[in-house]
C-alpha positions as CSV (number, residue, x, y, z in Angstrom):
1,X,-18.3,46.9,-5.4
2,X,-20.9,44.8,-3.8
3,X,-20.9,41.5,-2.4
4,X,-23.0,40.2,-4.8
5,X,-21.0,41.4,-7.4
6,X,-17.6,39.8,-6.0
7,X,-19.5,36.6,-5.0
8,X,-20.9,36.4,-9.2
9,X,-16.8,36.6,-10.5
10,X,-15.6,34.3,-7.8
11,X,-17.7,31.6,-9.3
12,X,-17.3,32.3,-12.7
13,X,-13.8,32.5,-11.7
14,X,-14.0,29.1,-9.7
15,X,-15.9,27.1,-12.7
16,X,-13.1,28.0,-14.9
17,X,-10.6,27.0,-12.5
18,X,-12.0,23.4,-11.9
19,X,-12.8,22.8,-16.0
20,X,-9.0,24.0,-16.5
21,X,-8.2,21.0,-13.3
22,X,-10.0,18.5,-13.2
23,X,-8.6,16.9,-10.1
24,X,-9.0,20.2,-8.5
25,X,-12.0,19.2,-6.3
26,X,-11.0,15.7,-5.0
27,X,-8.3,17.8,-3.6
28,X,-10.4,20.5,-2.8
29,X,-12.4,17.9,-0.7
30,X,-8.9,16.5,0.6
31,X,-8.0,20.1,2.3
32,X,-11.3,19.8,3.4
33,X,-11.9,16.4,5.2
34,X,-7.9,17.2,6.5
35,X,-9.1,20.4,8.5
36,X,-12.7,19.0,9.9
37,X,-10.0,15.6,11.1
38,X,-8.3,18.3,13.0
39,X,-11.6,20.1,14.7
40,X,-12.5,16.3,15.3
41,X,-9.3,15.6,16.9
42,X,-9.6,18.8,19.2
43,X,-12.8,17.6,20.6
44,X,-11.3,14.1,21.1
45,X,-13.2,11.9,18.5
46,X,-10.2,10.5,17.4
47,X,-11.9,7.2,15.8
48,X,-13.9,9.3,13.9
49,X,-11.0,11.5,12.8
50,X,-9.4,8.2,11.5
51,X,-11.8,7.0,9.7
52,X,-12.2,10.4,7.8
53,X,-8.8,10.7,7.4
54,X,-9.0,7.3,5.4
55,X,-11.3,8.8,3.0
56,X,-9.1,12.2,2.7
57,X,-6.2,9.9,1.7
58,X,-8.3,8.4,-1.4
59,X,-9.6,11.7,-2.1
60,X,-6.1,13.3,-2.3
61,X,-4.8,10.3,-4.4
62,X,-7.9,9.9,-6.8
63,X,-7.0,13.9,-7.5
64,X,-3.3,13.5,-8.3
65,X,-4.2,10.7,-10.4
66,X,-6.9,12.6,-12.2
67,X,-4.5,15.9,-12.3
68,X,-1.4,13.0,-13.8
69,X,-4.0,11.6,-16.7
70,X,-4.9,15.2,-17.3
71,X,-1.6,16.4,-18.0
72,X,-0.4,12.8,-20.2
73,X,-3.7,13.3,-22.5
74,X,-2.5,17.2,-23.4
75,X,1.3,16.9,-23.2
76,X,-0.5,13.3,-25.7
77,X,-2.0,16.3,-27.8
78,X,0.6,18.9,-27.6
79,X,-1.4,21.8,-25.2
80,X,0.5,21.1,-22.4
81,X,1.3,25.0,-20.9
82,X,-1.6,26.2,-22.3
């Protein structure tokens, strides 16, 4: 199977996953902020790190909250488990 191939069904696979969670990319972004905090910690910038570690924190908690209103509108609707 070629790369191409497997690269195509990862992202159809990876637009269904965000439309079936929407808070997945705030968290996404969280996990992602989180590790680049760390590489900037290693190389000693730890202001920097800080500050982006701020931002990771709203990220992670605008994604729960998105993910929570989610999952009250279709439990609202009866689809919840779907």
């Amino acid at each position: 199977m070629s790369l191409r191939l497997l690269l195509k069904r990862f992202l159809v696979w990876f637009k269904g996953f965000v439309k079936a969670n929407p808070g997945a990319m705030p968290i996404l972004g969280f996990q992602g902020l989180l590790i680049t905090c760390a590489v900037l910690l290693a190389f000693g910038m730890s202001e920097t790190a800080e500050g982006l570690a701020v931002i990771a924190y709203f990220m992670l908690v605008a994604g729960v909250i998105i993910q929570l209103a989610d999952y009250l509108r279709e439990t609202r609707h009866g689809r919840a488990g779907a």
